[in-house]
SETI-286790 format. One record per residue (C-alpha): z negated, y negated, x negated; residue number from 1. Coordinates in pm, 1 decimal. Layout:
N
@up Z | north Y | east X | nr NUM
...
This chain:
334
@up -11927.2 | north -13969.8 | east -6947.4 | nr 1
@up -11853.0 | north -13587.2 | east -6927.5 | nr 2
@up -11474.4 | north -13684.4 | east -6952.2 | nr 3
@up -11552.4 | north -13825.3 | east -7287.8 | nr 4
@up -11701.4 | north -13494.0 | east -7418.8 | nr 5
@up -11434.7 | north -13232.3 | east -7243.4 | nr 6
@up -11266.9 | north -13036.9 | east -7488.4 | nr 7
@up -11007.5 | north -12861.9 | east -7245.0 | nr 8
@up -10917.4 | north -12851.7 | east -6897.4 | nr 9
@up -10648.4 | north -12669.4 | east -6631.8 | nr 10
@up -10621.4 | north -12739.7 | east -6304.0 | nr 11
@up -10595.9 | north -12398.1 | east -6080.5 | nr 12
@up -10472.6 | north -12542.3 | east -5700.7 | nr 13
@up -10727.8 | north -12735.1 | east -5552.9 | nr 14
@up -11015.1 | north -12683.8 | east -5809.0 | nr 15
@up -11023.8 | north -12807.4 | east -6115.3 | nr 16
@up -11219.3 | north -12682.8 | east -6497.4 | nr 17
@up -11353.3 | north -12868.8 | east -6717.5 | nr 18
@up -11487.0 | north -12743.9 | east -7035.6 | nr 19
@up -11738.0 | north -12931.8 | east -7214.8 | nr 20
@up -11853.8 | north -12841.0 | east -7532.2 | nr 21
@up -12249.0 | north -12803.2 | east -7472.9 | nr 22
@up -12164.6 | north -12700.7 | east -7087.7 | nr 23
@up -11864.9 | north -12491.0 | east -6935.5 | nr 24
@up -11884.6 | north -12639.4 | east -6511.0 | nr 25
@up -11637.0 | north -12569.3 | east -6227.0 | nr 26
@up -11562.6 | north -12835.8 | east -5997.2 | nr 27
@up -11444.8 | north -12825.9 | east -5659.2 | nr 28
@up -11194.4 | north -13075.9 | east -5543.0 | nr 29
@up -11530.5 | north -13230.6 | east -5330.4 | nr 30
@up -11700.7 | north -13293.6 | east -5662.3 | nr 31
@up -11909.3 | north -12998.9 | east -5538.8 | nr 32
@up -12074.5 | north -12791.1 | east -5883.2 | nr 33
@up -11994.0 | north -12411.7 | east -5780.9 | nr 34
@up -12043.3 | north -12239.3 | east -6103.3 | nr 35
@up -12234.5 | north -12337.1 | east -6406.2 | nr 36
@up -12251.1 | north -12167.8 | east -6736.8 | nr 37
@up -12424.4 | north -12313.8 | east -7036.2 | nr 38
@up -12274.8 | north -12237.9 | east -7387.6 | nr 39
@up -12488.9 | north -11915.0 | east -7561.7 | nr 40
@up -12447.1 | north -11939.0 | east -7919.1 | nr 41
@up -12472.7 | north -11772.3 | east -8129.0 | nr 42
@up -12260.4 | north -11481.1 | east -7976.1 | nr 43
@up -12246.5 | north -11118.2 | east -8043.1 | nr 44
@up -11970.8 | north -10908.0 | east -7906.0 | nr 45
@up -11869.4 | north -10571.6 | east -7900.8 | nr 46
@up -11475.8 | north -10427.2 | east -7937.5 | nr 47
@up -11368.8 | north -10133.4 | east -7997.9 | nr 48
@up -11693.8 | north -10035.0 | east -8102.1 | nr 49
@up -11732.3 | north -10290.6 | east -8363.3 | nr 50
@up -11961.4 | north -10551.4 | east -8348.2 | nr 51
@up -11954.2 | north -10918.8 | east -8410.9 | nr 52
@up -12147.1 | north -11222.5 | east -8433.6 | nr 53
@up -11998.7 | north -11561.8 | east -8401.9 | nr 54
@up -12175.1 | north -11893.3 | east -8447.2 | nr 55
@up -11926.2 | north -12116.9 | east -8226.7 | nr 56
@up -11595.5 | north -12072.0 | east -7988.0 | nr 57
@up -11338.2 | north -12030.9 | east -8254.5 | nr 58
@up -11144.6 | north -12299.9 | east -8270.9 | nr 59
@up -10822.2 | north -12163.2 | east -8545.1 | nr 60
@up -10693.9 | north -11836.0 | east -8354.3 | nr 61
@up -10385.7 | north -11637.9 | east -8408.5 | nr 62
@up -10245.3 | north -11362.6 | east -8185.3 | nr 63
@up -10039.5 | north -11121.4 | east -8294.0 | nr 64
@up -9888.5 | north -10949.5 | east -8011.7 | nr 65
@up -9750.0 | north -11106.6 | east -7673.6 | nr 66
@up -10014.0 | north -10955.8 | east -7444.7 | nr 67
@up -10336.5 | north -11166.2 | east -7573.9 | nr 68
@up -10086.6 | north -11487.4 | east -7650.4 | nr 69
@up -10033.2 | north -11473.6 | east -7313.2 | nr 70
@up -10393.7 | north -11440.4 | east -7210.2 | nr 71
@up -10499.7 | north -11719.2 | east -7430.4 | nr 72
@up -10220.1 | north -11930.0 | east -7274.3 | nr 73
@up -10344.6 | north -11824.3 | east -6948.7 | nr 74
@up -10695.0 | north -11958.4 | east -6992.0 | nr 75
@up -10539.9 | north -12355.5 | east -7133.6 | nr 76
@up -10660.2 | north -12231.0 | east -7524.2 | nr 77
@up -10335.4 | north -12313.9 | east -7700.7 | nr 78
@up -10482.9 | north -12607.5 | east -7858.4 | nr 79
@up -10712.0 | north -12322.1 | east -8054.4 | nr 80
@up -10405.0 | north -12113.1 | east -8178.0 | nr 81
@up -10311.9 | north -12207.3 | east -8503.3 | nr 82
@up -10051.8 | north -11936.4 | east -8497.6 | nr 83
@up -9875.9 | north -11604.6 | east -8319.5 | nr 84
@up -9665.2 | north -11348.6 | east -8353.7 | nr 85
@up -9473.7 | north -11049.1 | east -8234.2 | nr 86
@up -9284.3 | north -11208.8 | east -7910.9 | nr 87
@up -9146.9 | north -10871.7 | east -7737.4 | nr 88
@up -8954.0 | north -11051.2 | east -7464.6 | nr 89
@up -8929.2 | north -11413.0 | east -7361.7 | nr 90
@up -9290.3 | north -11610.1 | east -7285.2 | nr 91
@up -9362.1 | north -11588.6 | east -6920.6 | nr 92
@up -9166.6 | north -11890.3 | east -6783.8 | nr 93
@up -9520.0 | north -12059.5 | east -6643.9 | nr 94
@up -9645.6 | north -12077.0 | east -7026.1 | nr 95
@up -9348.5 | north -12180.9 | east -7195.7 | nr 96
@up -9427.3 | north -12539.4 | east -7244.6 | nr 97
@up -9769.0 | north -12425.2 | east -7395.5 | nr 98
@up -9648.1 | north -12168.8 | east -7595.5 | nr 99
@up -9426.9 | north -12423.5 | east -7763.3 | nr 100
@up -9689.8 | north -12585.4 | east -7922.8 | nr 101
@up -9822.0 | north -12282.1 | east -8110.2 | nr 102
@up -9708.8 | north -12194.1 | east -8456.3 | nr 103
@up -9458.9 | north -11896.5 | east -8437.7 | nr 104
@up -9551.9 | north -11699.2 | east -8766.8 | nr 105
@up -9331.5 | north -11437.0 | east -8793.1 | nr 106
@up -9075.8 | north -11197.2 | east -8545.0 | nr 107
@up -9270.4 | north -10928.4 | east -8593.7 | nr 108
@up -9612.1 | north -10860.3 | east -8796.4 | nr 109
@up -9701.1 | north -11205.2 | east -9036.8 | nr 110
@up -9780.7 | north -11070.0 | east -9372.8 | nr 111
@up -10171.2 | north -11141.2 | east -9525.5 | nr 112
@up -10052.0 | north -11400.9 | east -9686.6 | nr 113
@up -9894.2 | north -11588.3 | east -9361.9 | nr 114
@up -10191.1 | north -11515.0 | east -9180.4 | nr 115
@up -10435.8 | north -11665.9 | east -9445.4 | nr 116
@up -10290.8 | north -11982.5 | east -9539.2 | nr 117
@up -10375.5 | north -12061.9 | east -9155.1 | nr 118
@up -10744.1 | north -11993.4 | east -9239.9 | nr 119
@up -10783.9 | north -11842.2 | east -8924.1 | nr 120
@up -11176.0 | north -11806.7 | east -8786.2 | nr 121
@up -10990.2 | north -11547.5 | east -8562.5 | nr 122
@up -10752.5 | north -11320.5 | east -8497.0 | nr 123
@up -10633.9 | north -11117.4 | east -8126.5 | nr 124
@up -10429.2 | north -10797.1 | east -8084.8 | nr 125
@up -10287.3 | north -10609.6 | east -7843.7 | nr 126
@up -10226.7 | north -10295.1 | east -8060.0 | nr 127
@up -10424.1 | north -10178.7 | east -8302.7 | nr 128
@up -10157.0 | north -10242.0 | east -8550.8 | nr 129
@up -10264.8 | north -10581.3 | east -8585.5 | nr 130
@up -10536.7 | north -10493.7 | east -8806.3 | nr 131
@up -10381.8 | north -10243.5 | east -9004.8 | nr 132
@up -10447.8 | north -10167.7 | east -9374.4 | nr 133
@up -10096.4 | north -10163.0 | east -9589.2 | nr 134
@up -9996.6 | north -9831.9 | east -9710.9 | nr 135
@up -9675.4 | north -9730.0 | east -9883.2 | nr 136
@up -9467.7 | north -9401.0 | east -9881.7 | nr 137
@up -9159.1 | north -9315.8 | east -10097.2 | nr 138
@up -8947.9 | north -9416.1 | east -9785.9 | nr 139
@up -9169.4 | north -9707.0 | east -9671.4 | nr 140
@up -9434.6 | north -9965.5 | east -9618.7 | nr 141
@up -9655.3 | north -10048.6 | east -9289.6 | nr 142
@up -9936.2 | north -10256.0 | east -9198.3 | nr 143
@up -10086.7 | north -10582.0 | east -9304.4 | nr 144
@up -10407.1 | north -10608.2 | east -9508.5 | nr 145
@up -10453.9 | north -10546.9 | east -9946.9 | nr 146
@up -10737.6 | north -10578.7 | east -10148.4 | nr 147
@up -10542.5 | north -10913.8 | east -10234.3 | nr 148
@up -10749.1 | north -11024.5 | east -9930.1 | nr 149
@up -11005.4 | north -10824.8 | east -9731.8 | nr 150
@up -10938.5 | north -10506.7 | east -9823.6 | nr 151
@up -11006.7 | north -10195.4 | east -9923.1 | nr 152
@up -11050.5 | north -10095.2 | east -9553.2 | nr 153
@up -11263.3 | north -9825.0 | east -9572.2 | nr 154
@up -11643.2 | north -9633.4 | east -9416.4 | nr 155
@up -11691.6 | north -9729.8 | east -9068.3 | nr 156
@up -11489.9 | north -9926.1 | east -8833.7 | nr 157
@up -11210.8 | north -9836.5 | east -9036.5 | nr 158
@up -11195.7 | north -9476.9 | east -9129.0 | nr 159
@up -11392.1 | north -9376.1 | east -8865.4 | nr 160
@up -11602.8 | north -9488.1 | east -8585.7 | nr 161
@up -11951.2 | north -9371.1 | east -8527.9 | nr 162
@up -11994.8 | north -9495.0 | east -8197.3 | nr 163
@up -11687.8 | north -9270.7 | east -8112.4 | nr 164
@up -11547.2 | north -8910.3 | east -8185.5 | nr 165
@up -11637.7 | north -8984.6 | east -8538.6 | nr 166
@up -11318.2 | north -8826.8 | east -8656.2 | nr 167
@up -11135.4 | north -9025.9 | east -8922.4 | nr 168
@up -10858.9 | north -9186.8 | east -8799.4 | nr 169
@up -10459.5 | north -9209.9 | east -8869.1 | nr 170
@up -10467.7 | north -9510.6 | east -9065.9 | nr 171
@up -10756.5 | north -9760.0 | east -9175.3 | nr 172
@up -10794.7 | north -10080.9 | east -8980.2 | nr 173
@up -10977.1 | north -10429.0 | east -9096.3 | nr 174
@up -11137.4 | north -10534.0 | east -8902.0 | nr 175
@up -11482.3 | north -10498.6 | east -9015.3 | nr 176
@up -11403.8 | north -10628.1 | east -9345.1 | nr 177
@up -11220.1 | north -10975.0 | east -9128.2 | nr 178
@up -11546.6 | north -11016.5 | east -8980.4 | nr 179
@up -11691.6 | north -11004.4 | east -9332.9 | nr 180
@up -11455.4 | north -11276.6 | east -9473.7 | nr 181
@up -11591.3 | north -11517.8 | east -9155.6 | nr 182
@up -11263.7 | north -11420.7 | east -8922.9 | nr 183
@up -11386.0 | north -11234.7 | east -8577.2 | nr 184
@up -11094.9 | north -11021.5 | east -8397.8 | nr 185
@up -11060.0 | north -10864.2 | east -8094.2 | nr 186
@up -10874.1 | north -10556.1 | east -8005.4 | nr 187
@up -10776.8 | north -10460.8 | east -7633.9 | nr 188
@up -10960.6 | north -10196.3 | east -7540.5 | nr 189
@up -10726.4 | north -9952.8 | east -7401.5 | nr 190
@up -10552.2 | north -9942.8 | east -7820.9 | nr 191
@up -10932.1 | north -9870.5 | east -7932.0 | nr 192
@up -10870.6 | north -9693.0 | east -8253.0 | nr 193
@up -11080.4 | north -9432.7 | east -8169.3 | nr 194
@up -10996.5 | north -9262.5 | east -7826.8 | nr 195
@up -11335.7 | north -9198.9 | east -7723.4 | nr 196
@up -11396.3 | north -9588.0 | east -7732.1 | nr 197
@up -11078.8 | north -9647.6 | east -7511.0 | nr 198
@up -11181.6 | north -9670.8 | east -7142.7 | nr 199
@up -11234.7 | north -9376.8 | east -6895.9 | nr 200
@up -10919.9 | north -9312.4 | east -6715.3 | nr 201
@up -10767.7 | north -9567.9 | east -6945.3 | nr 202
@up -10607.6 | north -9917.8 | east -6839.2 | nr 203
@up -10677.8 | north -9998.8 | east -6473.4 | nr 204
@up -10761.0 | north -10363.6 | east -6277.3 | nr 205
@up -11100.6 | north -10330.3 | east -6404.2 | nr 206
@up -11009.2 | north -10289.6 | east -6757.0 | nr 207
@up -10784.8 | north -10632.7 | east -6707.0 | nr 208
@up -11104.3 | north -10837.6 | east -6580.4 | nr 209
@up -11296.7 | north -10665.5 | east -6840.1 | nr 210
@up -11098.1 | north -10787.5 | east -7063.1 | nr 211
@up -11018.3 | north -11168.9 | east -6949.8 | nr 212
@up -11396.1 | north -11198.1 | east -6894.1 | nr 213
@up -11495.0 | north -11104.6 | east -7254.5 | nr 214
@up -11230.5 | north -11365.4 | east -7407.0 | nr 215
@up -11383.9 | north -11615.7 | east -7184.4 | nr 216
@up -11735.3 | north -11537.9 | east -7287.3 | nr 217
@up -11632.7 | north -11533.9 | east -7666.5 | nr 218
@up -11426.3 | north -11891.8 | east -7606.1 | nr 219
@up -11692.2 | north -12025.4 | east -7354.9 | nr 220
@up -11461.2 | north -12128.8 | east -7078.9 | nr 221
@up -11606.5 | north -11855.5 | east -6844.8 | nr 222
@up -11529.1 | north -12069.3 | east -6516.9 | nr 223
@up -11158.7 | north -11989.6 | east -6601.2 | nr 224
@up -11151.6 | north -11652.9 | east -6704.2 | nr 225
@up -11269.4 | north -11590.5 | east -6318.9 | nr 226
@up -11059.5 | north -11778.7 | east -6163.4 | nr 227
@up -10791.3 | north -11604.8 | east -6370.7 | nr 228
@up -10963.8 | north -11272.6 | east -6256.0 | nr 229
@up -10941.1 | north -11402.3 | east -5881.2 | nr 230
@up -10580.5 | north -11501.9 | east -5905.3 | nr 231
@up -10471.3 | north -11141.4 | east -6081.9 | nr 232
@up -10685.8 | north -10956.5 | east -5815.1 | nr 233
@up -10489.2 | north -11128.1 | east -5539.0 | nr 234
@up -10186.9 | north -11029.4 | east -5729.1 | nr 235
@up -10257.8 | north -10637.2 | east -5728.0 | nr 236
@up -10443.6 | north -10665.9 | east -5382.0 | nr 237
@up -10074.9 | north -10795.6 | east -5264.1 | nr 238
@up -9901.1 | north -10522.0 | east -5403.5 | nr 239
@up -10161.7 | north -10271.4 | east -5224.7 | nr 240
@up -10087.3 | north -10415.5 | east -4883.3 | nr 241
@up -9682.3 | north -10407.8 | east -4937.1 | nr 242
@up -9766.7 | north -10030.1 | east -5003.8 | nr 243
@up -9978.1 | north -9961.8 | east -4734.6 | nr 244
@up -9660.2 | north -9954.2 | east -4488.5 | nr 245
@up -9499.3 | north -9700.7 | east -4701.5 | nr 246
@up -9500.9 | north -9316.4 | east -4513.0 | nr 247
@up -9655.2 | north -9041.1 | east -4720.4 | nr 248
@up -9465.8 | north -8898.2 | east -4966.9 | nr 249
@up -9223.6 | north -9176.1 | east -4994.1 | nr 250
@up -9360.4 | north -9303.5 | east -5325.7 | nr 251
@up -9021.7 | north -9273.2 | east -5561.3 | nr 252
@up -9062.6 | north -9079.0 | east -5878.4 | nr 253
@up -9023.5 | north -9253.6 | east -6177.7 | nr 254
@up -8962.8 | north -9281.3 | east -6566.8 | nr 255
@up -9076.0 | north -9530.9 | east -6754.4 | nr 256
@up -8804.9 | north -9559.5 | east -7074.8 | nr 257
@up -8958.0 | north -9753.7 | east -7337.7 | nr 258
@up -8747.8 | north -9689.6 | east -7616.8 | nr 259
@up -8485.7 | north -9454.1 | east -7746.1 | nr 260
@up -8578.7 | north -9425.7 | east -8106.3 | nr 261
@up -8920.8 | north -9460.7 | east -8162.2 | nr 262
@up -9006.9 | north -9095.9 | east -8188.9 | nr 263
@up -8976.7 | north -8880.6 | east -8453.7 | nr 264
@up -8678.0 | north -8637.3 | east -8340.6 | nr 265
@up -8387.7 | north -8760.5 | east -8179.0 | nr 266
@up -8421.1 | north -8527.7 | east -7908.7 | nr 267
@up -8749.9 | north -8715.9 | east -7733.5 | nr 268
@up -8780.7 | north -9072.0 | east -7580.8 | nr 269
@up -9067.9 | north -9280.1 | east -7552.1 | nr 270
@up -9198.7 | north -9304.9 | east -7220.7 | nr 271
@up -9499.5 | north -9449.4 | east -7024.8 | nr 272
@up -9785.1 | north -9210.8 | east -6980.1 | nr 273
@up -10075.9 | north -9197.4 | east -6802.5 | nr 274
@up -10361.8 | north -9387.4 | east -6896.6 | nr 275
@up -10176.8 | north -9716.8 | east -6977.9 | nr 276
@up -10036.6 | north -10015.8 | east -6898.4 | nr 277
@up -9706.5 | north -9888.7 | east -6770.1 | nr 278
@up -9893.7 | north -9630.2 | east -6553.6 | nr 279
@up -10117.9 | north -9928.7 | east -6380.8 | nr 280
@up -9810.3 | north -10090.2 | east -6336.0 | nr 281
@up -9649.1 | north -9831.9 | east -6162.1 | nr 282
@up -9918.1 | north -9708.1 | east -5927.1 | nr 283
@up -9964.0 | north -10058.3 | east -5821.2 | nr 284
@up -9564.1 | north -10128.1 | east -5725.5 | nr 285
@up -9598.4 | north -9744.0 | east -5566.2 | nr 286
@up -9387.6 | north -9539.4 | east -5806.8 | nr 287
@up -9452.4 | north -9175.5 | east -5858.1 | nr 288
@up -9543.4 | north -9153.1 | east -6266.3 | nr 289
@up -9311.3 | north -8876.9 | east -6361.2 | nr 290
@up -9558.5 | north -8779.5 | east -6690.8 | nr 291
@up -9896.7 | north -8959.9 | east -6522.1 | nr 292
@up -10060.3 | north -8608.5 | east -6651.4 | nr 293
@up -9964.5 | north -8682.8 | east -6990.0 | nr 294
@up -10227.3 | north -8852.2 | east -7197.7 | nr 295
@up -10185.5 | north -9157.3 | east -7358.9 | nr 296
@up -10021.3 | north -9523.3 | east -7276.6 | nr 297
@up -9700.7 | north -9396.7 | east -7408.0 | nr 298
@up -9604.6 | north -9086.7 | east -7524.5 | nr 299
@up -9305.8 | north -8940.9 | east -7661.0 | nr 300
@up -9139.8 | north -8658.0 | east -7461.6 | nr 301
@up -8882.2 | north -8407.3 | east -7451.0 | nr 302
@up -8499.3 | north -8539.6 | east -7313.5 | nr 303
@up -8512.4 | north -8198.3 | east -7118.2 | nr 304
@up -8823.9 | north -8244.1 | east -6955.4 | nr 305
@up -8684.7 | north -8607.8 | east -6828.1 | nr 306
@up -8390.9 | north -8438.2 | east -6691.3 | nr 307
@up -8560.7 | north -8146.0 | east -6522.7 | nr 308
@up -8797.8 | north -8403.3 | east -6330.1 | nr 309
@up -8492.4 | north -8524.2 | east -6179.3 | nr 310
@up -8641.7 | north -8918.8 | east -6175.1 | nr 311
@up -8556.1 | north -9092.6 | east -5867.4 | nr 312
@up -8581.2 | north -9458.1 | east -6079.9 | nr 313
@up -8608.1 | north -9507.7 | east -6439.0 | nr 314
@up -8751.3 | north -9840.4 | east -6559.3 | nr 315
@up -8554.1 | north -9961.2 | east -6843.9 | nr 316
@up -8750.0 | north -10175.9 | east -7092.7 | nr 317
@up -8611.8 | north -10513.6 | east -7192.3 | nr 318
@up -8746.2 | north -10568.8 | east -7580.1 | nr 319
@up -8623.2 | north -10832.8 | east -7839.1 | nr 320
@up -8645.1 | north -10557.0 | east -8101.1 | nr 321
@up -8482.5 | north -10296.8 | east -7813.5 | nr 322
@up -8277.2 | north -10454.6 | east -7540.4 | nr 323
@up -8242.2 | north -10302.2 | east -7165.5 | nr 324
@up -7868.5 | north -10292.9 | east -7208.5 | nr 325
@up -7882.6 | north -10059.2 | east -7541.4 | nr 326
@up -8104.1 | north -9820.7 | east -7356.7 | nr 327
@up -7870.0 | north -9806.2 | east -7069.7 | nr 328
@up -7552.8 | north -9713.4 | east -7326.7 | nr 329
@up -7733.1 | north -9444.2 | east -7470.9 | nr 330
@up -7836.3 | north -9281.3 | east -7162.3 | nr 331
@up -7445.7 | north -9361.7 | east -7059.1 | nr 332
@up -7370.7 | north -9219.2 | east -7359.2 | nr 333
@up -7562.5 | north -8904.9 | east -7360.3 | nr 334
């Protein structure tokens, strides 16, 4: 019976998914087929301007920043993580029971070595980061990857990106040389390494389907990444009709304070710019972006320049590695 040969399943109101593993079909509470998508393996994807080829769904995943945990949790594939990492805040209530099943790796970054003895197939990030190459300075070390496992991270992909500017970039990345060692990744494509790969006009709704769509194509359970697109488009088209009964000129300008000390003088704060998350988010609740002009997700900027926009709101951050309430002191404070 197709019951016997499901491999994962969420209900979403009155409709339900089922996921088989030769045939992805959406049923309607009627028993009605609406959708139908057969399997396509093998798959190759693009991301970030890297390609990839994969054989099957991967079935041993591990995310490394909250964002694509909770899109994986979203979609009812926590029974393919086989570990995450890199909580900023608490999971979103709604996916708390599912994201206590998942192997919790490590606070903040796993090291190669964590990572491996998962033998992951693949691996998710939100940032860039993620799929750093280690490197070491006098004063410190950052990023992930040695040649103790798939390194050196080097040509393209990791120096540089020929589908891109073509300009080396800040640090190598791995994940061509993950792909080589059989584990695919995926990189949100607003942190492309290389800006010219990022979107035009950077993150948006769009870019959010985009994205949902292509994990749902890579994991085969394309039925729910729409209906997850549906429900997040109702979300935003909410938001737009709340806004609509707003009087010109009313929209409240606003700071986005993301962190205090994550710049490199102590006279700038990190703030959300304007071609990022905190930006969409913004625009959508109809706040006034005090540094929309300024390129970037985030982007570190003068204390001065805050002060002189005279914000009407500033959005305080909660972060487990920066909490809301030692933000507030230090603006108390200074």
């Amino acid at each position: 019976s197709l019951s016997e040969r499901m491999i994962g399943y969420r209900p979403w109101g009155s409709d339900y998914h089922i996921i088989r593993a030769d045939l992805a079909v959406t049923f309607a509470a009627s028993g009605t087929i609406f959708h139908a998508y057969p399997a396509s393996y093998p798959l190759t994807y693009t991301s970030c301007g890297i390609d990839n080829r994969i054989s099957q769904a991967p079935t041993r995943v591990i995310t490394m920043n909250q964002g694509v945990t909770e899109f994986m949790l979203a979609m009812g594939l926590e029974d393919k993580m086989v570990g995450t990492a890199y909580l900023d805040d608490e999971i979103w209530p709604q996916y708390a029971e599912e994201y206590s099943s998942v192997p919790v790796l490590s606070s903040s970054y796993p090291t190669e070595s964590e990572i491996m003895e998962t033998n992951p197939n693949f691996i998710l990030g939100s940032y860039r980061s993620a799929f750093r190459e280690r490197s070491c300075t006098p004063d410190r070390c950052r990023g992930i990857f040695t040649d103790a496992t798939v390194g050196p991270c080097e040509g393209s992909g990791s120096d540089f990106f020929e589908s891109g500017s073509n300009a080396t970039t800040s640090y190598s990345t791995c994940r061509p040389q993950l792909h080589a060692h059989g584990i695919g990744t995926w990189l949100e494509p607003v942190s492309c390494e290389d800006s010219d790969l990022k979107p035009q006009g950077g993150a948006s709704e769009q870019t959010v389907y985009a994205a949902i769509r292509q994990i749902g194509d890579i994991f085969d359970v394309r039925p729910v990444a729409n209906q997850l697109v549906t429900s997040i488009r109702s979300d935003f088209a909410t938001a737009k009709r709340t806004m609509q009964g707003l009087p010109d000129g009313a929209a409240l300008k606003t700071v986005w304070l993301d962190c205090v000390d994550c710049c490199d003088t102590d006279t700038e704060l990190f703030v959300g710019a304007g071609t990022g998350a905190p930006n969409l988010i913004m625009q959508s609740a109809g706040l006034s972006n005090v540094f929309a002009d300024v390129s970037g997700s985030w982007a570190c900027v003068d204390i001065r320049n805050i002060i002189e926009s005279n914000p009407d709101i500033m959005v305080i951050v909660d972060a487990s590695w920066d909490s809301a309430m030692e933000k507030i002191e230090f603006l108390h404070n200074h």
